[in-house]
N, C-alpha and C positions, 0 to 999 in steps of 0.2 A: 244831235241831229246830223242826220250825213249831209258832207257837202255836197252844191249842184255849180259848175261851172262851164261855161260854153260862150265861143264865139260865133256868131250868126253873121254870115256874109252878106253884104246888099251893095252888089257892085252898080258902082255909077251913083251912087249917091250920096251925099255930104252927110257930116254930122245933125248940120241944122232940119234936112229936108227928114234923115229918120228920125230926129228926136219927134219934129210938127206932127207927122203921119201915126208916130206912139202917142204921142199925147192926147191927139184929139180922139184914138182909139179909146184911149183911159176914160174921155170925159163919154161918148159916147155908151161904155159898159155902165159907169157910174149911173147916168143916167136910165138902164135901163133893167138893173139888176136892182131886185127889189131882196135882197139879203137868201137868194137862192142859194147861192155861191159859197156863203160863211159872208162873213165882215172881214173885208178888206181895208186898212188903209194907205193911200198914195200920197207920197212927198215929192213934186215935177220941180226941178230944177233948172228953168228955162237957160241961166248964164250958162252951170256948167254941161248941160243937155243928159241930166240926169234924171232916175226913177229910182225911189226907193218903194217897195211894198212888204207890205208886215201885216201879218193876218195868224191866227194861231197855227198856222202846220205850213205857214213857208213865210221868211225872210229873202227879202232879195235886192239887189242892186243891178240896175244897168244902168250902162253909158255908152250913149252913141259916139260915135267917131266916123269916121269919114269913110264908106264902107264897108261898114262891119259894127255891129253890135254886141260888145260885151257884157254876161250874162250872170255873174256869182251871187249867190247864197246859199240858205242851209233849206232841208226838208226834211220834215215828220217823217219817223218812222211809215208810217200808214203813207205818207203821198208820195214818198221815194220808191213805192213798191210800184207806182204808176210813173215814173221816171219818163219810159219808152211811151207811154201815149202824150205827157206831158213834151217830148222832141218834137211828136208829129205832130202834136197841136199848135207848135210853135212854125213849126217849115211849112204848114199850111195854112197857118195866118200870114206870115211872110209871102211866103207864094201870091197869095189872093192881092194882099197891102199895095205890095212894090211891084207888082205885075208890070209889061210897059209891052 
C-alpha cells in the first residue's frame, strides 16, 4: 500500500481546539453515513488528541499539535490514484472548519 503523509497547517489554534473541531466532525459523519462511504472505523484519543481510522483501502493516523495537524498512513492501490482529490477534500474541509 503506498504511503500518504502530510502536514496540514491551522495557524492560531492549539492542539486541543483541532483535535474538539475533528472529533465532533467524526461523530457528526458517523452519525450521518449510513455505510455509503465503505465501513470505516475510528479510535479518538482525547489525552493524546489523536485519530486512528482503518477501513479496507486506507489506514491512517492523525495528531493534532498546536497548529498543525499531522497526517500519515497507507492507501489502496485504487484510492491512492485519487491522492489529488483526496488534498482538496482535505484543504477544503479545513478551509470551511477553522475559517475565522
Amino acid at each position: 500500500m503506498p504511503s500518504y503523509q502530510r502536514t496540514i497547517p491551522i495557524a492560531g489554534k492549539s492542539a486541543a481546539e483541532i483535535y474538539d473541531r475533528i472529533s465532533h466532525s467524526i461523530e457528526k459523519f458517523q452519525e450521518k453515513d449510513s455505510g455509503k462511504f465503505g465501513k470505516f472505523e475510528f479510535k479518538l484519543d482525547p489525552a493524546k488528541k489523536t485519530v486512528r481510522l482503518e477501513s479496507s483501502h486506507v489506514t491512517a493516523d492523525l495528531q493534532c499539535r498546536d497548529g498543525e495537524v499531522l497526517l500519515e498512513g497507507k492507501l489502496s492501490f485504487l484510492v491512492a490514484a485519487f491522492r489529488g482529490k483526496i488534498d482538496a477534500g482535505i484543504d477544503d474541509w479545513v478551509g470551511r472548519a477553522f475559517k475565522t
